[in-house]
C-alpha positions as CSV (number, residue, x, y, z in Angstrom):
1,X,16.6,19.4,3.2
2,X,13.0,19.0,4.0
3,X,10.1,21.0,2.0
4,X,7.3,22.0,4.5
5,X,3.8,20.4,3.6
6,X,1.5,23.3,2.5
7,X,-1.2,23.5,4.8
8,X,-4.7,23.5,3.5
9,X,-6.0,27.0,4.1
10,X,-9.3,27.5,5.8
11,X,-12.5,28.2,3.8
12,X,-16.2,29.1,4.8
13,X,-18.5,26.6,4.7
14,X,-21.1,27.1,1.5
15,X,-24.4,26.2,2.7
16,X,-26.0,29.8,3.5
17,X,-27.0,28.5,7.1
18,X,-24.2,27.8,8.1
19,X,-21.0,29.7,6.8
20,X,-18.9,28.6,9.7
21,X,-14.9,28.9,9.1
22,X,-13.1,25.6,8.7
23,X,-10.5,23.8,7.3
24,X,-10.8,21.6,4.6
25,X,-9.0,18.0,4.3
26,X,-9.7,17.7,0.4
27,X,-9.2,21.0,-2.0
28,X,-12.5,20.5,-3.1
29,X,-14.2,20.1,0.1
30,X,-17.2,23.1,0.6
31,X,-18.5,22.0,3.8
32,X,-17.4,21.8,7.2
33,X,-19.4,18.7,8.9
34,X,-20.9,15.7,7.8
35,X,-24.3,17.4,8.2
36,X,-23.6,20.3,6.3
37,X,-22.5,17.7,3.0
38,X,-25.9,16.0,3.2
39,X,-27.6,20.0,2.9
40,X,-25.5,20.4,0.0
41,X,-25.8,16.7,-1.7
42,X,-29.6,17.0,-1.1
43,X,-29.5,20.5,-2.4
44,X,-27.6,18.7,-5.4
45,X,-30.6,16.1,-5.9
46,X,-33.0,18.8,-5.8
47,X,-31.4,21.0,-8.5
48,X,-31.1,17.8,-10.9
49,X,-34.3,16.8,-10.2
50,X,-35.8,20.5,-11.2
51,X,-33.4,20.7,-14.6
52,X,-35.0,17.4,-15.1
53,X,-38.5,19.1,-14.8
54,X,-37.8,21.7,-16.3
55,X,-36.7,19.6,-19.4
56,X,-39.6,17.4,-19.3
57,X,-42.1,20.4,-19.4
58,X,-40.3,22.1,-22.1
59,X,-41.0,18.5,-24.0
60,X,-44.0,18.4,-23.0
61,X,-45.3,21.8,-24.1
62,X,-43.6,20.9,-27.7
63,X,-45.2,17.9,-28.2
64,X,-48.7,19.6,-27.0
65,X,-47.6,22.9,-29.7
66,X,-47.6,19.8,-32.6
67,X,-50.8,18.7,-32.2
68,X,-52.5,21.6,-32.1
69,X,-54.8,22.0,-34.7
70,X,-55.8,25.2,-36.5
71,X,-58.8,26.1,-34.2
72,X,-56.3,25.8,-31.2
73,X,-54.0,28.4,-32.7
74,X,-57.1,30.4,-33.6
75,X,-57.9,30.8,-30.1
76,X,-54.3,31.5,-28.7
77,X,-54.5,34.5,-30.7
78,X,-57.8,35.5,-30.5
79,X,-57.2,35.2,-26.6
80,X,-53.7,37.5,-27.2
81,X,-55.3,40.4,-28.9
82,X,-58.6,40.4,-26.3
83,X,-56.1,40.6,-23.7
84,X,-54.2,43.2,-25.4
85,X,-57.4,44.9,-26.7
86,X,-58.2,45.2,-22.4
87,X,-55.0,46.4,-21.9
88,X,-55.1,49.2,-24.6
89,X,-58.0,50.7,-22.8
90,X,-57.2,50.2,-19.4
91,X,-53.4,52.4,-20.2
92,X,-56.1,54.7,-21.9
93,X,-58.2,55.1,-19.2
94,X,-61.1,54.5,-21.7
95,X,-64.5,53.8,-20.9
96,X,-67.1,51.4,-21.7
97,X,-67.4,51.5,-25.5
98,X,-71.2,51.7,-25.8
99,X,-72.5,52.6,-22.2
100,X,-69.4,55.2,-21.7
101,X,-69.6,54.1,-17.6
102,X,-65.9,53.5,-16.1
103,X,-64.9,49.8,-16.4
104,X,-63.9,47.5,-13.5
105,X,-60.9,46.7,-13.9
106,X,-60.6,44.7,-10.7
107,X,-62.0,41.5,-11.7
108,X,-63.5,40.2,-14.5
109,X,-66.1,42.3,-15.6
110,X,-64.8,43.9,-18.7
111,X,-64.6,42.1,-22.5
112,X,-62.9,42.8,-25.2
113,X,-66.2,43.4,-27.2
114,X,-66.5,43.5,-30.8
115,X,-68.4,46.0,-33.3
116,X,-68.8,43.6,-35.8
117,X,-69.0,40.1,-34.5
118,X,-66.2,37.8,-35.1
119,X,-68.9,35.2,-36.5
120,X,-70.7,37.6,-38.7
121,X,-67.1,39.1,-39.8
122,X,-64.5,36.7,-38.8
123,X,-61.8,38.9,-41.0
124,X,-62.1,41.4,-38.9
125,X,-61.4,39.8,-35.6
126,X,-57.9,40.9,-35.5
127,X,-58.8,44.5,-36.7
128,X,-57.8,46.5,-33.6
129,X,-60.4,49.5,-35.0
130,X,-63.7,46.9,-34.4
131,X,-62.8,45.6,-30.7
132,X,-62.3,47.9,-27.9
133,X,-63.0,47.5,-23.8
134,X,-66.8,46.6,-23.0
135,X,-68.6,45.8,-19.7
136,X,-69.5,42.2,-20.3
137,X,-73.3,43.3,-19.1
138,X,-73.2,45.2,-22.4
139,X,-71.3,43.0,-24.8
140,X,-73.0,39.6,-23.5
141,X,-76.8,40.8,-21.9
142,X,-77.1,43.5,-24.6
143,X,-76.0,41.7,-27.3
144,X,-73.0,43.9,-27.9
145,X,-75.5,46.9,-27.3
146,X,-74.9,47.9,-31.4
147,X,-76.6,50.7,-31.4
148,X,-73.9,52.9,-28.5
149,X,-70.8,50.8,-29.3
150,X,-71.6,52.7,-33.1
151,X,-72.0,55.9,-31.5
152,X,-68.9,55.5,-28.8
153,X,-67.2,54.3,-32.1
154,X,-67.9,57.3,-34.2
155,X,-66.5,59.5,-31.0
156,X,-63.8,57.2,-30.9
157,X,-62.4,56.5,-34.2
158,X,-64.4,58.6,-36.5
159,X,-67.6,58.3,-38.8
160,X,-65.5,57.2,-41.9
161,X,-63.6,54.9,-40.1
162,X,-66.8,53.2,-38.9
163,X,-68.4,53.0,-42.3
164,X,-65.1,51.5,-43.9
165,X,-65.5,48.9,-41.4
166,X,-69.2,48.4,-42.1
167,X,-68.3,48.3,-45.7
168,X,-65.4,45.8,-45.2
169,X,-66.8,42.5,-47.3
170,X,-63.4,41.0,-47.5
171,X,-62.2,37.4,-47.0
172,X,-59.4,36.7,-44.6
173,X,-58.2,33.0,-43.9
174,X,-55.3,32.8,-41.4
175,X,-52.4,29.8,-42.1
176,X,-51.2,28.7,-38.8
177,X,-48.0,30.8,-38.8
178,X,-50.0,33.8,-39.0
179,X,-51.7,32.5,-35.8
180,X,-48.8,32.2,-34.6
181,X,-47.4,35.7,-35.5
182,X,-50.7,37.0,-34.3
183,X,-50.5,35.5,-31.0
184,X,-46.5,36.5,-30.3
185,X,-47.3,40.0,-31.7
186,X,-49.9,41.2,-28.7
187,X,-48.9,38.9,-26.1
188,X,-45.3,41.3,-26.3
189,X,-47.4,44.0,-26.7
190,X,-49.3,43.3,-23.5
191,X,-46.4,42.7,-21.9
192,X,-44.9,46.2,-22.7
193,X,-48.7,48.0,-21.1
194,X,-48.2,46.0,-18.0
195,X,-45.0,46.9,-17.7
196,X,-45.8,50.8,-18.1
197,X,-48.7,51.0,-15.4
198,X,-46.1,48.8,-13.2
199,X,-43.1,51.2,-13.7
């Protein structure tokens, strides 16, 4: 008694081009011509050689993350919380701080401008009461144009709150961590306003 040979049943070729029916002569053939295995052996190549990228960038960017130094952390965050500090009053539909024009969103004409500098009060760079949205003709021609960013403040925030923040002496040194913290803590908080004026 003979058994019948099981005949290979036919499959569809897996490059997306092509998809043509055929029959395979190995169970773990996937293509259907000669032409069609280079497509998928190239497409092979070209996946190992972007993990491999991939891998080296990820490397790359640790390496680069241990050898910052404190200053380089310093900005990372300082650059977080001006971007989230824009953001903020863009969601709000707030205007200039101390002119009280509409901002321009568009390009790059807005700052995240300071009441009380970061080099005259470097502990209260992160304080989310001092910086708010500012055209940069204000907060870099004017100087910060002190006098209306206090009054837009005092609108904004209230008179107490302004003169605890002109009272505010304190001493604030950041370890690297906090940095760190800082610069995780209103880059995900910029993420969530984008996401809201996208939804």
């Amino acid at each position: 008694m003979s058994l019948a040979v099981k005949q290979p049943r036919p499959k569809k070729c897996s490059v997306p081009q092509c998809r043509a029916s055929f029959v395979p002569r190995e169970s773990f053939q996937t293509w259907c011509s000669p032409d069609c295995a280079v497509v998928i052996a190239r497409g092979k190549q070209e996946k190992k050689r972007k993990s491999l990228a991939l891998v080296e960038r990820r490397e790359i960017k640790v390496r680069k993350e241990k050898l910052k130094s404190r200053s380089d952390h310093m900005k990372d965050a300082q650059q977080a919380f001006n971007e989230f500090i824009r953001w903020r009053d863009r969601s709000a539909g707030r205007a200039c701080i101390s002119s009280g024009r509409p901002l321009d969103w568009s390009g790059n004409q807005t700052d995240a401008g300071h009441y009380r500098s970061v080099g005259s009060a470097p502990h209260l760079r992160f304080d989310e009461r001092n910086c708010h949205a500012q055209s940069k003709q204000d907060n870099r021609f004017l100087s910060g144009n002190a006098v209306d960013y206090r009054i837009g403040l005092i609108v904004r925030i209230g008179l107490a709150a302004v003169e605890a923040l002109e009272a505010d002496q304190s001493v604030k040194k950041y370890t690297i961590d906090e940095l760190k913290a800082l610069t995780a803590h209103y880059r995900a908080l910029t993420r969530e306003l984008k996401k809201g004026e996208a939804a």
